[in-house]
N, C-alpha and C positions, 0 to 999 in steps of 0.2 A: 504494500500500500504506500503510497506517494506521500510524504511526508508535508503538512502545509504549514510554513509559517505566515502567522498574522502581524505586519506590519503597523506601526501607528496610524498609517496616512489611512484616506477613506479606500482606497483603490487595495483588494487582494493581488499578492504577487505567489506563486505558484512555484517553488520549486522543484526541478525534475530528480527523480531517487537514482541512486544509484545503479539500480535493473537499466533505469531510462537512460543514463550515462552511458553505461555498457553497451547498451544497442545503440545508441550516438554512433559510436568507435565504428570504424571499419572491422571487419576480423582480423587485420594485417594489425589494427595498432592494439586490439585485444589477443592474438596468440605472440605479442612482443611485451604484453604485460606481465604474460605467467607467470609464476615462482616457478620453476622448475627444483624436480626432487634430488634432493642429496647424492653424488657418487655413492656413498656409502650403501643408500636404500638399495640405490639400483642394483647396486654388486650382491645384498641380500636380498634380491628379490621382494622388496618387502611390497604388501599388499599396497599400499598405498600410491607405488610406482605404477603398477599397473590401470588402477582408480584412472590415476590423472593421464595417461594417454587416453584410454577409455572415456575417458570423459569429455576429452578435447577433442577427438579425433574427427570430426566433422569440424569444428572450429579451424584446428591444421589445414587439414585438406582444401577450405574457403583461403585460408590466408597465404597456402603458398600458388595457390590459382592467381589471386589478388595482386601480389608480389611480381609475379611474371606481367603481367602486362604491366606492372609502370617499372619495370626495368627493361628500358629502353637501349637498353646498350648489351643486354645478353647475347654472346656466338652462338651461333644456329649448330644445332646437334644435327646433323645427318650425314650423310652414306659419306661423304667426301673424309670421313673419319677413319673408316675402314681402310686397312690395308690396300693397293688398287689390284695387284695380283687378284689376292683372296677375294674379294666384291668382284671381280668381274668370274672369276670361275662360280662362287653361289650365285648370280647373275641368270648365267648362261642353264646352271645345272636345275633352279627354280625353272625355265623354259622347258627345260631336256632334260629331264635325269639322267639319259643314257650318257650325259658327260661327266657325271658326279666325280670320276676319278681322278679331274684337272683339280679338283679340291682334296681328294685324298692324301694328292702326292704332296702337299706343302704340310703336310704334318708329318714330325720327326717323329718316330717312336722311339722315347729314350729309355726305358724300361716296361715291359711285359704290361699293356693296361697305361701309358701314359705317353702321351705325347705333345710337342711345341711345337707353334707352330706362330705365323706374326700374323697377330687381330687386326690391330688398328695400325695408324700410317705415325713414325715416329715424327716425323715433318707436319700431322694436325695434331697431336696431342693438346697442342698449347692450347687448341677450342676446348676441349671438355674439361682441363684441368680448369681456364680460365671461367666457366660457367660453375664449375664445382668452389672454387673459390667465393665469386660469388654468393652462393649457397651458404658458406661458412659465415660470409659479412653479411647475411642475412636478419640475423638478431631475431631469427623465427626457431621455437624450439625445435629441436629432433632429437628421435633416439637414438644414442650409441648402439654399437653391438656389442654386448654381455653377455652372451652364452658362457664363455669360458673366461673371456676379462673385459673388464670395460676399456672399450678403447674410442676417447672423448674426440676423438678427431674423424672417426667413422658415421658412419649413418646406416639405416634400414633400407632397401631399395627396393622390396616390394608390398605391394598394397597391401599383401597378408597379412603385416606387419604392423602392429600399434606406432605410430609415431614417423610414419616410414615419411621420406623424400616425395613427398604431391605432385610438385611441379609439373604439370600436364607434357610441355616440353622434353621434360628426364626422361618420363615415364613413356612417353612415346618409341623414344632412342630405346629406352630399357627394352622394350617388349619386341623392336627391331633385331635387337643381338640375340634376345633370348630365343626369338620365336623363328628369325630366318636365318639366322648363322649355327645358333649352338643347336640349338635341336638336330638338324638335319646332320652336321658334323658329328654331332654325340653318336648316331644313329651308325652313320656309314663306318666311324673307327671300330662302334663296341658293339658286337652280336647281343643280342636277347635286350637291350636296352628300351627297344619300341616298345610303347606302352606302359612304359616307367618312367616316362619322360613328360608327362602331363598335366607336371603341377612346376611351378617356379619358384624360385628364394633366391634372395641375394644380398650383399651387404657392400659397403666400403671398408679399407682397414688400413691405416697408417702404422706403422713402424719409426719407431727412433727411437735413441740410445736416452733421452730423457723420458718417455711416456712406454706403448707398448712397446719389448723389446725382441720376443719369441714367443712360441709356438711349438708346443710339447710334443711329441706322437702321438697322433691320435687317427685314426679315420671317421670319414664326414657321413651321416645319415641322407646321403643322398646315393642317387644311381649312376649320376656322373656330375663332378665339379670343374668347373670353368675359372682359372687364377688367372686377372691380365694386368699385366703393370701397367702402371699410369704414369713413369717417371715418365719426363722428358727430357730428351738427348743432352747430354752431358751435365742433367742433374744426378750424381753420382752420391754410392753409400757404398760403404761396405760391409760385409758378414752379410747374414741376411739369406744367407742361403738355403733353401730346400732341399733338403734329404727324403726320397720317395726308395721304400722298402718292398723289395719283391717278394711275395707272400711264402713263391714254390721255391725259387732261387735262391733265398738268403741272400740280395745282391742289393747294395742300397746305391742309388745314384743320385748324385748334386746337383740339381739344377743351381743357373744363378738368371734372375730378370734383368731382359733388357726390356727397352719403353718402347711399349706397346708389342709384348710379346707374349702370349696365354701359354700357359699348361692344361692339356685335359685330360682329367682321369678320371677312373671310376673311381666313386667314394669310399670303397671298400679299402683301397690300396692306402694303406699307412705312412703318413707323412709328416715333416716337424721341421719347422721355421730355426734355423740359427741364430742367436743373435744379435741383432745390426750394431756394428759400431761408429758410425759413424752415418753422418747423413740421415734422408727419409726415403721408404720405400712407401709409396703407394698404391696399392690394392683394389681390385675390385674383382669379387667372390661372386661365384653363380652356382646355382645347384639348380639340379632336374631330377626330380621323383616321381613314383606313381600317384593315386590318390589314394590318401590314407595315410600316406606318407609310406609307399611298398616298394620297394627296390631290387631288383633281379637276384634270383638266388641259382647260382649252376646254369645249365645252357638247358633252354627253354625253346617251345616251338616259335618264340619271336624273331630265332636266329634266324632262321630261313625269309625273310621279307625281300620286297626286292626294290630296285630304285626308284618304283613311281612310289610306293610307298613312303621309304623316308623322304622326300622330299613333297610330303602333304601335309598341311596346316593340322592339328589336332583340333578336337571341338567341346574338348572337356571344359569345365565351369571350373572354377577355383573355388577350390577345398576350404574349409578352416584348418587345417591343422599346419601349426606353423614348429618349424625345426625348435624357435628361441626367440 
């Protein structure tokens, strides 16, 4: 109820309550109000952290819509991003499947189940770092990613996700990578994957010798994960390196990222971050699951699919069940 104060003069004056205030505000200058929740909660998971995404999260969603149209000076996210090799072979093989294998061949297999190969064009990087920056000077809350440590310099990047990155513009890009690169690539490297490829997650994740520094052994609850660095050329770090552990083999192999270069493997395969000494590495994480969150187990009658297959849109709906 609206609060009235009665002044001396003959005339009532009418002031507006604070509900009324609030709705005044744009969403952009109300999700720049928030309090946002303590590191400490988020890292306990305390109920409270979750309250306030949940609670905002249509607020979010309006304010970083909001935000993109009066930032007038944002780099356009599209295809000119991509590697041009790679975008012209997914290109041609979305027309023709029957050439899918001009895109096989630019992926390295560097151990049994993992391979690199170059995503994005080291020469545009500086578009999506500069739009991701940005984002940061933003003063709009977002979630880190917490699953395993909070890392304040990351964000959530898909809509499953309490607190996740809105931006209509990101999300568009996002669902470009996810839906006509990594799928179809996931599909033609790893037998029986089709069909455990029909749900998305993904995150951001910095690295540096003062905040997050490494990344234990562990394997990822997905059915293939997507790693592409976001350095740009001759922003260098060192340490930092991935160690990816062969299950049958006993064989561990090093990767180290260069900007704009992905690793992909299936989630299963064991893997663990070094830690950087010096410099920032930056990250960007993608996973592909079934729905349910069900992931291939042994070789299945998926194996046998054929090119016009993986190279078809899926039509699945998005799940709730979210990794973290």
């Amino acid at each position: 109820m609206d609060t009235i104060i009665r002044p001396t003069s003959t005339q009532d004056t009418q002031y507006p309550s604070q509900h009324d205030r609030d709705n005044q505000q744009s969403a952009l200058q109300q999700a720049r109000n928030l309090p946002l929740p303590s590191k400490s909660d988020m890292l306990r998971r305390a109920p409270s952290v979750e309250h306030f995404w949940h609670q905002n999260s249509q607020l979010l969603e309006q304010a970083w819509a909001e935000w993109e149209t009066t930032e007038h000076d944002l780099p356009v996210l599209d295809d000119s991003l991509f590697d041009p090799t790679l975008r012209d072979a997914v290109t041609h093989a979305w027309r023709a499947p029957s050439t899918e294998m001009a895109v096989k061949n630019l992926w390295q297999e560097i151990l049994p189940d993992v391979y690199q190969g170059q995503l994005f064009d080291p020469a545009q990087l500086s578009t999506l770092r500069r739009y991701l920056q940005a984002i940061a000077d933003a003063n709009i809350p977002i979630r880190p990613p917490y699953g395993i440590a909070l890392n304040s310099n990351g964000a959530m990047l898909d809509a499953r996700s309490l607190g996740y990155l809105a931006t209509p513009n990101f999300q568009a890009f996002y669902h470009k990578v996810m839906n006509q690169y990594m799928r179809p690539i996931a599909r033609l490297l790893f037998a029986n994957v089709y069909g455990y490829d029909t749900q998305t997650f993904g995150f951001s994740i910095q690295y540096q010798p003062t905040g997050d520094t490494s990344l234990q052994l562990h394997t990822d609850a997905s059915a293939v994960t997507m790693n592409i660095n976001l350095n740009l050329p001759g922003e260098d770090f060192t340490g930092s390196e991935v160690d990816f552990v062969g299950r049958h083999l006993g064989q561990t192999k090093r990767a180290i990222f260069k900007p704009g270069m992905a690793i992909i493997h299936r989630g299963s395969v064991p893997h663990a971050a070094h830690p950087i000494t010096s410099g920032k590495r930056t990250n960007m994480v993608l996973w592909l699951y079934g729905d349910n969150m069900q992931v291939p187990r042994g070789v299945g009658l998926n194996s046998h699919i054929d090119a016009n297959q993986r190279w078809t849109a899926t039509h699945s709906q998005p799940d709730n069940f979210v990794p973290f």
